[in-house]
Structure formats: C-alpha cells, structure tokens
C-alpha distance (Angstrom), angle and dihedral (degrees) to the residues before:
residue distance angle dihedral
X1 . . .
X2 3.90 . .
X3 3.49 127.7 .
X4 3.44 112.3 -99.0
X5 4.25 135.9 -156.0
X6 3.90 108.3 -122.6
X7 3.61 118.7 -115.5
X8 3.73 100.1 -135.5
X9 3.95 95.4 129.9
X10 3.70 99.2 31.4
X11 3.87 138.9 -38.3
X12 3.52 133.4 -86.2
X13 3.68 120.3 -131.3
X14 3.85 134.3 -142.8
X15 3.72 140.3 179.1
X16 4.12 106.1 -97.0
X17 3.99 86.5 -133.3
X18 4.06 85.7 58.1
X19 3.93 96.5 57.2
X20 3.62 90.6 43.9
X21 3.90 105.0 -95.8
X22 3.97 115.7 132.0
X23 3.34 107.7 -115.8
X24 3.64 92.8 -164.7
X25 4.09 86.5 65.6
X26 3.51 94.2 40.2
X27 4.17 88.3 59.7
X28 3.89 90.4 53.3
X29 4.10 85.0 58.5
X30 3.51 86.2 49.7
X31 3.71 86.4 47.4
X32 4.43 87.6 51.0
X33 3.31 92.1 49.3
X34 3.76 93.1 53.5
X35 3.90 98.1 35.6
X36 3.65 89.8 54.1
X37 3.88 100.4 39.0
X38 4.02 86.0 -125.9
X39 3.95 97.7 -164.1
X40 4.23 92.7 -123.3
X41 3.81 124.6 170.7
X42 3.72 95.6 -173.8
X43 3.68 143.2 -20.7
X44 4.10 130.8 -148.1
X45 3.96 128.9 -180.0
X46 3.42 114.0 -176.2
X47 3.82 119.5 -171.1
X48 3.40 133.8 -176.4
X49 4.07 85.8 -18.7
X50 3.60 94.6 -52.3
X51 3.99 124.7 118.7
X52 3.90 98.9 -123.9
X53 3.46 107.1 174.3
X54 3.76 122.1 10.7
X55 4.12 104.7 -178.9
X56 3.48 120.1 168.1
X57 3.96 119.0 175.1
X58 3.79 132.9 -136.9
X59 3.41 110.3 -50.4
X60 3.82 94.5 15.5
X61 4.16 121.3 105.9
X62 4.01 122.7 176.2
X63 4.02 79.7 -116.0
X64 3.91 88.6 74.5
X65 3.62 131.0 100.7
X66 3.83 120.3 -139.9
X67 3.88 129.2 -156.9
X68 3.87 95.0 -121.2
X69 3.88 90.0 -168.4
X70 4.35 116.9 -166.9
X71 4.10 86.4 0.2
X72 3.81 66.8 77.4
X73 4.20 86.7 74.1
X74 3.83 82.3 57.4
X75 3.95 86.1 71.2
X76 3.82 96.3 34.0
X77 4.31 85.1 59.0
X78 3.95 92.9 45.4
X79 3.72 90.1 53.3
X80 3.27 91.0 41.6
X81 3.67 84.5 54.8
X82 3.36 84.8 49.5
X83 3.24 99.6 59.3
X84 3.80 103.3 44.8
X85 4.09 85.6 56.4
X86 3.89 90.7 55.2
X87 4.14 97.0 48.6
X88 3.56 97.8 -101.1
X89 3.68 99.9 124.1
X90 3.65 105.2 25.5
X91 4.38 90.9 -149.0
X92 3.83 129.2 -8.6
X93 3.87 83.6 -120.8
X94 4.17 88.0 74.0
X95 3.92 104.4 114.2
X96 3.40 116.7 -117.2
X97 3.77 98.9 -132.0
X98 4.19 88.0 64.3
X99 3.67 84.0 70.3
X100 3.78 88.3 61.9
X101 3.56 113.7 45.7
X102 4.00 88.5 157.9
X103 3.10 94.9 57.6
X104 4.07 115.1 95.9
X105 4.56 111.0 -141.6
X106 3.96 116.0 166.7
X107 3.79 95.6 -103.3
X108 4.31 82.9 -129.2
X109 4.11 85.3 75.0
X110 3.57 118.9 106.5
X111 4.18 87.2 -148.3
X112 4.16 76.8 75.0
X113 4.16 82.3 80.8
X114 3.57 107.6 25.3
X115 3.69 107.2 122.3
X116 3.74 136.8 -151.4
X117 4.21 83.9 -105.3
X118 3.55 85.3 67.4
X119 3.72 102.5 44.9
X120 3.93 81.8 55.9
X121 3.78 93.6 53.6
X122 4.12 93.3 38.3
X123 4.45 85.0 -125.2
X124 3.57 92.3 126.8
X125 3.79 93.3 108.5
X126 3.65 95.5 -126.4
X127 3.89 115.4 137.5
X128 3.90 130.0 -142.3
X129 3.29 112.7 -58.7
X130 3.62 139.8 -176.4
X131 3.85 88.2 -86.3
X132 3.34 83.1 69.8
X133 3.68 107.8 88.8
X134 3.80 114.9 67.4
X135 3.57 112.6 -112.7
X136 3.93 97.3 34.0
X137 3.99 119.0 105.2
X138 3.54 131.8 -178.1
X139 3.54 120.4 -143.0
X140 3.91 111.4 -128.5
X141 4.12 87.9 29.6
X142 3.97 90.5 177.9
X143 3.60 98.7 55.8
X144 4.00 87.2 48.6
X145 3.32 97.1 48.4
X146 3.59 87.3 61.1
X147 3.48 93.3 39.6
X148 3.94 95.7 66.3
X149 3.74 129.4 126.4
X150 4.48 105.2 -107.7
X151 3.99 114.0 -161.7
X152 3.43 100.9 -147.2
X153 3.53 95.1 -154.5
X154 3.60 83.0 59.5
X155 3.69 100.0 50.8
X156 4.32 107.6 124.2
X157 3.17 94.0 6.8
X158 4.45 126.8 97.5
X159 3.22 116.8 -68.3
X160 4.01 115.1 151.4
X161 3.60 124.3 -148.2
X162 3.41 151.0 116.0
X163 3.48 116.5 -106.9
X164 4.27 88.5 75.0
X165 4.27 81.8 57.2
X166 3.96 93.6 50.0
X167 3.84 87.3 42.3
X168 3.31 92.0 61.7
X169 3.28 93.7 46.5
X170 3.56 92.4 52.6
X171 4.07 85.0 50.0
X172 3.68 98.3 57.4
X173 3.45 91.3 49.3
X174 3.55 94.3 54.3
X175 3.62 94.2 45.5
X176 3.72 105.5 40.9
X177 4.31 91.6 43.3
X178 4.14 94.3 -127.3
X179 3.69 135.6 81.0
X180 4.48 109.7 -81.0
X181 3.81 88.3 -109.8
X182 3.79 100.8 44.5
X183 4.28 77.2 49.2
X184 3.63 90.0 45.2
X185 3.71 94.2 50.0
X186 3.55 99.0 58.0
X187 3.69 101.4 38.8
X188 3.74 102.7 28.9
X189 3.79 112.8 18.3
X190 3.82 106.3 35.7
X191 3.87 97.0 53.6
X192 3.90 84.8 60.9
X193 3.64 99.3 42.5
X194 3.10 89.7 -117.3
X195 4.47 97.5 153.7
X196 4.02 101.1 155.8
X197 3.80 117.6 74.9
X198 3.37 145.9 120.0
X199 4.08 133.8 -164.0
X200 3.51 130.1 -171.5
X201 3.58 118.4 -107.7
X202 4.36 125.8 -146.0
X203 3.70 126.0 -158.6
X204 3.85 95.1 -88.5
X205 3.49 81.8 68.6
X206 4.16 83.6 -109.4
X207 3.97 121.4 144.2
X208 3.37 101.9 -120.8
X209 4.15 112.3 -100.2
X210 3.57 102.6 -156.1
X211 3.52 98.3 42.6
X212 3.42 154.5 -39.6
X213 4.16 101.9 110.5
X214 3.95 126.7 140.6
X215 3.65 120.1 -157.3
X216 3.55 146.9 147.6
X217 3.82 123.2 -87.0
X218 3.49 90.2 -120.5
X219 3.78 104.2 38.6
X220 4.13 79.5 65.5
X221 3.49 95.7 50.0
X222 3.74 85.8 60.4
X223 3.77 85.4 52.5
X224 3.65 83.6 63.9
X225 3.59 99.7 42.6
X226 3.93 89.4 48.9
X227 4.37 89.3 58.6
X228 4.17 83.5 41.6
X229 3.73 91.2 57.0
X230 3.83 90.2 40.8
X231 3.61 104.0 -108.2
X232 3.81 91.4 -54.5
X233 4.07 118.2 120.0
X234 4.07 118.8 175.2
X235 3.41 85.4 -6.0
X236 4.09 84.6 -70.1
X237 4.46 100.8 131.1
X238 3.97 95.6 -120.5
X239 3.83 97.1 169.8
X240 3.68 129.0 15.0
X241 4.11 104.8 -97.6
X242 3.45 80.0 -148.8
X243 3.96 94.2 64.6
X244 3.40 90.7 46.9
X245 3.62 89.6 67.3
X246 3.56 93.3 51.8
X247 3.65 96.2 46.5
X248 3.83 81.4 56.8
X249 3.16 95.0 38.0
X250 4.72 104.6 103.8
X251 3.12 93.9 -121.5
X252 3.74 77.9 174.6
X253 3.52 132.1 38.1
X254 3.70 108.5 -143.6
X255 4.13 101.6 -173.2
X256 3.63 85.5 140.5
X257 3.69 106.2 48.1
X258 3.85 88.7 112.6
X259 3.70 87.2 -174.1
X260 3.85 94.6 65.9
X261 3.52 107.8 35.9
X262 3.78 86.2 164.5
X263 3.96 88.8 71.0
X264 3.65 138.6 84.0
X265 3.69 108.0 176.1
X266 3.54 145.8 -22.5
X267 3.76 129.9 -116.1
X268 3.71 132.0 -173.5
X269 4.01 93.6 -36.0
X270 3.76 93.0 -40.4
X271 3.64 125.8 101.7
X272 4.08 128.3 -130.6
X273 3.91 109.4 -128.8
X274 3.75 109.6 -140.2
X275 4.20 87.5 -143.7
X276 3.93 102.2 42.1
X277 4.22 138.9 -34.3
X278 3.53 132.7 2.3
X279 3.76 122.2 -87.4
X280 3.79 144.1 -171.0
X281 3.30 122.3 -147.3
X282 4.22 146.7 176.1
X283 3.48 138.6 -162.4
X284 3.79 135.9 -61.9
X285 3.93 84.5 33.9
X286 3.78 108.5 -56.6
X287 3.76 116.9 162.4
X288 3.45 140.2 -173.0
X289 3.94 108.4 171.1
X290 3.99 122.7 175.5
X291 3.92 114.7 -168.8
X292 4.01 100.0 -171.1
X293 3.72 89.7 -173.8
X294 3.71 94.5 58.9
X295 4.46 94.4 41.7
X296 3.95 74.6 -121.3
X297 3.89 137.2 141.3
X298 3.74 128.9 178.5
X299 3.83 129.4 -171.6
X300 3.80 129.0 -175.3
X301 3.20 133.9 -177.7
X302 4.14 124.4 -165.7
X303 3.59 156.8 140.6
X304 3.72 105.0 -114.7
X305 3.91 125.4 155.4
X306 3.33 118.4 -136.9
X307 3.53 101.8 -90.9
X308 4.21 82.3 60.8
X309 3.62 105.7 45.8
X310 3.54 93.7 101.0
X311 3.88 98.9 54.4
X312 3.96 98.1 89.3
X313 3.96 82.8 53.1
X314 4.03 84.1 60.7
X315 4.11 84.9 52.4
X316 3.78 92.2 49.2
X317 3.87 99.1 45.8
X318 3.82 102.2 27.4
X319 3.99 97.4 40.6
X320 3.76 114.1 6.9
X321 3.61 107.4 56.4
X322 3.87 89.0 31.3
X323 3.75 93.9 60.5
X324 4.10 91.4 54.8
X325 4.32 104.4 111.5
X326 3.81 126.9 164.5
X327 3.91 108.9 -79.0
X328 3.67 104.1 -84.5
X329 3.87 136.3 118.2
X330 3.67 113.8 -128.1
X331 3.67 119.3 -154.5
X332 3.99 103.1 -98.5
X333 4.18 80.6 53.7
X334 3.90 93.8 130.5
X335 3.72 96.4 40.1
X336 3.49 81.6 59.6
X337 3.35 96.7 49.7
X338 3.65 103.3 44.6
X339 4.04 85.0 50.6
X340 3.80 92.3 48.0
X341 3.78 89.0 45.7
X342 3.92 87.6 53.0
X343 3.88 95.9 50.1
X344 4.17 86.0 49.7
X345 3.92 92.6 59.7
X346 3.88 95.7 51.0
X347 3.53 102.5 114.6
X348 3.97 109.0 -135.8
X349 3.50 122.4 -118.0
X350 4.00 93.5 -7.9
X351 3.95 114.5 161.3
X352 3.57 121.4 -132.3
X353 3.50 117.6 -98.9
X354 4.02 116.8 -92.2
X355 4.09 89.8 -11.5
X356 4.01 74.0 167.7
X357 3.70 144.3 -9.9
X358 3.91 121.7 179.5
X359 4.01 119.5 -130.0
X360 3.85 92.1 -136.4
X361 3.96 93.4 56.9
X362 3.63 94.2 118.3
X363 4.00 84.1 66.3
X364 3.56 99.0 61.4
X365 4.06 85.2 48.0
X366 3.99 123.7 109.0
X367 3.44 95.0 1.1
X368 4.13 113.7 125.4
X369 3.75 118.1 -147.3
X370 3.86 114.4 -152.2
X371 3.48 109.9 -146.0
X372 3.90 133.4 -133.4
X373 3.94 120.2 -115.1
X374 3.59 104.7 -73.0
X375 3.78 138.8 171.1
X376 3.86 96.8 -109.2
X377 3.76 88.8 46.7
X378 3.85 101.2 -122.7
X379 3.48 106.0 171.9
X380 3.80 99.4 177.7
X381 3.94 148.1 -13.2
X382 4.07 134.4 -155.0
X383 3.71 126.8 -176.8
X384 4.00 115.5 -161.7
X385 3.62 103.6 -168.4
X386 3.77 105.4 -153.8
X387 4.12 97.8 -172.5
X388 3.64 130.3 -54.7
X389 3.83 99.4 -51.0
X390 3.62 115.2 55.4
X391 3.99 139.4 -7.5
X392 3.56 138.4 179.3
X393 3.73 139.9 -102.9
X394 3.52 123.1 -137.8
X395 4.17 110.1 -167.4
X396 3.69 129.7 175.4
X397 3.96 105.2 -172.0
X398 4.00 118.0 170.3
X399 3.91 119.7 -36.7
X400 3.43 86.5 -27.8
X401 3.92 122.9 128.7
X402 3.99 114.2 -101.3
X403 4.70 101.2 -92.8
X404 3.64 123.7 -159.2
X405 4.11 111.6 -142.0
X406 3.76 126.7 -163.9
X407 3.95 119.5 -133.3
X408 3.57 137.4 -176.7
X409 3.96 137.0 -160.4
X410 3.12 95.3 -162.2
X411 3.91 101.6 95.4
X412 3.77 91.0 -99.6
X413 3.44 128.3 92.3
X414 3.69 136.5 -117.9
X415 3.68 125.7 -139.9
X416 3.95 125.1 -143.1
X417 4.04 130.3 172.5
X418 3.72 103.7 -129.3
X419 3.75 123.2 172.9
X420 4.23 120.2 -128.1
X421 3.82 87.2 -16.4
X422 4.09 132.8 167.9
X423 3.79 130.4 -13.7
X424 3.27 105.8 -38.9
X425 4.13 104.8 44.1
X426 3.54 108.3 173.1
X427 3.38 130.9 -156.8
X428 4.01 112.2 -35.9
X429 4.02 131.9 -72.3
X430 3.64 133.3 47.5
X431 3.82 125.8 -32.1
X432 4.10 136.5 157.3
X433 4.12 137.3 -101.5
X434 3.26 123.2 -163.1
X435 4.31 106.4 -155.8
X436 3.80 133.8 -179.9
X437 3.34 123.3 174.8
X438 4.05 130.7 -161.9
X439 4.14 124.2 -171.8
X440 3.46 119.0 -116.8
X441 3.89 98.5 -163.8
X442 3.62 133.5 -43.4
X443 3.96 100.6 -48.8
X444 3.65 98.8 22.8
X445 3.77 132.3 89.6
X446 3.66 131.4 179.3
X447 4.04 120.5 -158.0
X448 3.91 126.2 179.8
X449 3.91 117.8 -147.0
X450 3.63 123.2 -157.7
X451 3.74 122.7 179.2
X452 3.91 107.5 -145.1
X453 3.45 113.3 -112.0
X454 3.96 97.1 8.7
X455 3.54 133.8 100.1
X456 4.11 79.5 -137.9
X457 3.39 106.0 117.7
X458 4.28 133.5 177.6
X459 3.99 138.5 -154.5
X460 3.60 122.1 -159.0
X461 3.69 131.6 -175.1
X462 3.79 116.3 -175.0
X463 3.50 114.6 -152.6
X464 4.19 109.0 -159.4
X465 4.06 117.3 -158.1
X466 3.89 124.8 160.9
X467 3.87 91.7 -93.8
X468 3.06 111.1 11.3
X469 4.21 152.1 48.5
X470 4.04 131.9 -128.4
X471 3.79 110.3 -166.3
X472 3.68 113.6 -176.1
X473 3.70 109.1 -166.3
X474 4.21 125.4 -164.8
X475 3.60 124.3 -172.6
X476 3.78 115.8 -146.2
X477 3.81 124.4 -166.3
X478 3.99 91.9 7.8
X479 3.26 121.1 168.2
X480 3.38 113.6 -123.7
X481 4.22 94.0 52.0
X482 4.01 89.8 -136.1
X483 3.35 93.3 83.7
X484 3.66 99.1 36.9
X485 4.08 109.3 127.9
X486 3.36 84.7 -11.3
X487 4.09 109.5 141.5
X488 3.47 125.9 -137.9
X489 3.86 130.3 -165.0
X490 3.76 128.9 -125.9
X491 4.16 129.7 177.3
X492 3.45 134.6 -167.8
X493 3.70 142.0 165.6
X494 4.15 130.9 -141.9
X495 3.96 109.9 -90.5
C-alpha cells in the first residue's frame, strides 16, 4: 500500500484508471444507475487516498449536508472505541445496569446482565421498540430502556434495533461527563477536520445513537479512510487499530439473515459483506462501505424506498470490486476515460425538456385552491405561471406562514428554503426543496419534491378542473413502509 497525503484540508483527486480501477466498468455502473433511475444523491470512491469519483445529482452540491441515519452507529462504536482506549469503561463485559444504580429493574430481568458487549453486537434480546423509529423520543429514556420486553429465547443472539445504539449513547455520556457529540468532536471529529455537523438531540439531553447525524459526503468518506488506515490519521493514533479489528471482527455469523443475503456477520455496529469489506449503513440508502483489501472507500447517499435499498449493494458487488486491476494503463486508457467521463455527467432521472406544455396554461395561473381538511394539513395551493420555464408555488400547510417555492420544467430542479414544509417535516426551522415539475396533458401536472439532505422524498400530481383541484400525493422513502408509494387524495375548490 502507498503512502498517502491526508486529506484534512481538502482531497486530492485522481483519474480511476490511475489507482487501478477500470474505468470501462465503472461507466457501465454509471450506465445501472441511469438505466434503472437508481434514486442517488451523491456518489464517492476513494482509492488508495484519492477522490475517484465525486457525483452528485440534480439538486445535490458537495456543500450539502445529508442525514446519514444508522451509519450514525458507525460513530457511536468508534467512540465507543474511544472510550474503552482512554479508561472509561474498564471492559465491554461491564453490565450496563452498574452504570445505573438509581435506577429500579425487577432483579428476575435478564436486562440485570446485559452488558455493554451486547449493546455493541444488538444480542441483548430486546425487540423493536418505540425507540425505534427515528424522530421519536421518550421522555425518561433510562427508565425505558430498562423497562423493555427481553425474549429469552432471544437472549445473545441478533436482534437489531436501536435502543442498544441510544444506550450507548446515553453510556458515553455518562461516563465521559459531556454530551456524545461535544465527546465526539474532540476525539473523533476535530483530528479529521471534520468542523460541519449536526446530531440529533433526545430529551435526556443524549445525541441520538442510532441515528439522527448530518454530515458532509466527504467528511464520511474520511470516516472510511480513517478505519482503512487503521485508526491512524497524520500519524496522530485516532482509534485503537486494535478496535478496529474487533469492530470487524463477526461477532455474529448471519448465514441466515434471509433479508441480507449480501451479509456474513456483524461486528461492533458494522456489518460483514459476503462479496468484499465491511460497511455501515442507514436508511433510505445511505452507505458508507470500506474494502481494506482493495485501499478503497465508497459512500452513497440516496433516497431509496425499501424495496430499493439494496440497489447500491448491486453497484458495490457487481461493478465496484469487479473493476479493481493491478495498477497499469493499458493502451485504450483514454478511450476509457473519455467514455467513463461521459457516463459520470449523465444526469439521473432528468426529464426532457418541454416533453409537454398546454396552450391554456395561463388559465390555471393565479388562481388559489383552498383545500379540504386533510391529514397533512394543506390548507391551500397557487401556481403563478411566469412563462414556459419556471413558476412559483404558493402553499399554506398547518399554522404555518403562507411560502413562495420556485419550480422549473425544464428537467432541472429549483431549490427554495421553506420552513416545516410537505409530508415529511422534520424537526423545526428552516430547510431546502428542490422541485421540478413536468405536464402530463392539459389539466395535469406532475412535481417532484426533494427535501435537501433527506432521503424524504414527495410526488405530486395536480389535477386542474374549472373549479376545483385534485392533488394526488405519494410518499417515497417514508418511514414507516405502510405508507410508502402509497397515494393519497386531496380536493379543493377556487376561493
């Protein structure tokens, strides 16, 4: 393995053909991706040190956080890691209750003797809970915890959820003094330079463990590099090498986890890939992968239902690893290159421009549609259709003030800063949508609705009639999987 510089400023970049990836198999991922409109926010490959492909898709920039979700129990286990190193847990096989002695259990539970060991290897026995879902806290977290259901039967063996990532959350902040991120910032995130990020916080006043993390594409590829390089970073030890063994170490064998057949094992919150590397990963298809053998790191970022979370596994196993060579640069090297190069630029999923535009447009223009009572709480909507290339959106959802959104038909989208708007609001404050819309015939307009930074994504189809408004409204990549692409009907009627 060469020596590499450390990106700590910024990354250096290198032609995929020049750190030994073929481009020519690189361009036929491309070419997946496109083919079957995968739903990507960004794309990195990393190899050998080198940024090798740095994609991000319409209405993506480098400059934009993303809500990483469970690779968020990638952190939790370094700084865990961490932790251990520096004295703070004296051994993983500590019991978890010890570090609650206020806390009342009925001495009959088996949580009495579950131990932090466990919590890293989710075999304490403990099913789903309401914890669960991101985005849901309970107040007086402790006492729940303790308070959960344990199938006995179940006890040391796989069980995935996360309550065992917010407990350790809750642990390290008990045993290091200071809120997990403030921890995480000095031991983890400012050795990397890594500045920009932001967690999720619960009522305990606990980062959330299992998810709930916003950072830059690139700050996780660094992540990566940091376990490729063992846990060393200028030559400064970050994280034991040692842990990172362990953490890679499958601690489980998962042969008959039918619902990953791409995974062997699982470590201390990382999984084993049955192709190549170890990975952690979150929903609505976010990825960080780290394929030691290879020098090689990938990240992706996505909004992917359920039904399409496995699709950048297909890119890792059936083009990624396959495209790794010995370092040498054949002959047809730039043909390669300039075909690779050509496959990168596609933009995925972009509409053709004016596939349709009806002559009466101006009709539908200015007029505001109040809405009846509906679960999202729409109250009304008005297009203003400035000419053939872009409009905006006036919404009035809930208590909310009355927001102006820009939108284009011209396969692009447009990005606005709403505050707590759409479907999928979360949290409070401002954030950004990206929209495009494209008609469908002369009554009928279709808008796409992404939510910067979130896998959280919206369908609308506008329905115009003299009087009155149908808005059909699909979630994609929701969280509870019930109302995933499921369509729900709105009316309305001209004020």
């Amino acid at each position: 393995m060469q020596e590499v510089y450390w990106p700590t400023g910024k990354w250096q970049y290198s032609e995929p053909e020049e750190q030994g990836l073929d481009a020519e198999i690189l361009e036929k991922m491309f070419q997946y991706i496109h083919d079957t409109n995968i739903n990507l926010h960004s794309l990195l490959i990393v190899k050998n040190g080198y940024m090798v492909v740095e994609k991000f898709f319409d209405p993506y920039t480098k400059e934009d956080k993303h809500n990483i979700f469970s690779i968020t129990k990638g952190v939790i286990s370094s700084l865990v890691g961490i932790a251990l190193h520096e004295g703070y847990f004296e051994t993983l096989s500590q019991k978890v209750k010890g570090f609650f002695p206020d806390v009342a259990i009925d001495r009959s539970s088996s949580l009495e003797n579950i131990t932090v060991k466990n919590l890293l290897t989710m075999t304490t026995g403990i099913k789903d809970g309401q914890a669960s879902k991101p985005g849901v806290f309970i107040r007086n977290w402790i006492k729940h915890f303790f308070s959960l259901p344990v199938e006995e039967k179940k006890r040391g063996a796989f069980c995935y959820n996360n309550e065992n990532a917010h407990m350790l959350s809750i642990l390290l902040q008990r045993v290091t003094g200071e809120n997990t991120l403030e921890f995480a910032k000095r031991k983890l995130f400012k050795p990397l330079e890594i500045e920009d990020v932001e967690w999720e916080l619960g009522p305990e006043r606990a980062n959330a463990g299992g998810w709930g993390m916003k950072m830059l594409p690139h700050d996780v590829a660094k992540l990566g590099l940091l376990y490729l390089r063992k846990g060393s970073w200028k030559h400064t030890q970050i994280l034991p090498g040692k842990w990172i063994e362990e953490a890679w170490t499958p601690h489980i064998k998962l042969d008959f986890y039918e619902l990953r057949p791409s995974i062997k094992g699982y470590g201390y919150m990382w999984w084993l890939n049955a192709f190549s590397g170890y990975r952690v990963n979150g929903f609505g298809g976010q990825y960080l992968w780290v394929f030691p053998e290879h020098d090689m790191v990938m990240v992706v970022n996505g909004g992917l239902t359920y039904g399409e979370q496995a699709q950048p596994v297909k890119m890792a196993e059936k083009y990624l690893i396959p495209s790794v060579k010995p370092k040498s640069l054949s002959s047809s090297y730039s043909q390669k290159l300039k075909a690779f190069k050509h496959a990168q630029s596609v933009t995925l999923g972009k509409k053709s421009v004016f596939p349709y535009f009806p002559e009466k447009w101006s009709s539908f223009s200015g007029k505001k549609f109040l809405m009846e009572l509906n679960k999202y709480q729409f109250k009304s909507f008005c297009f203003t259709f400035n000419n053939l290339f872009d409009c905006t959106l006036e919404i009035c959802q809930g208590k909310g003030p009355l927001q102006t959104l820009k939108m284009q038909f011209n396969g692009t989208f447009a990005r606005s800063t709403v505050f707590r708007l759409g479907t999928a609001v979360q949290g409070a404050g401002e954030f950004e949508v990206g929209i495009r819309g494209q008609w469908r015939s002369d009554n009928e307009l279709f808008l796409e609705w992404k939510n910067i930074g979130e896998p959280f994504e919206e369908e609308y189809v506008f329905t115009f009639y003299d009087e009155t408004l149908k808005v059909e409204i699909k979630e994609k990549a929701a969280i509870d999987p019930e109302n995933e692409n499921s369509v729900f009907v709105l009316w309305g009627r001209v004020e």
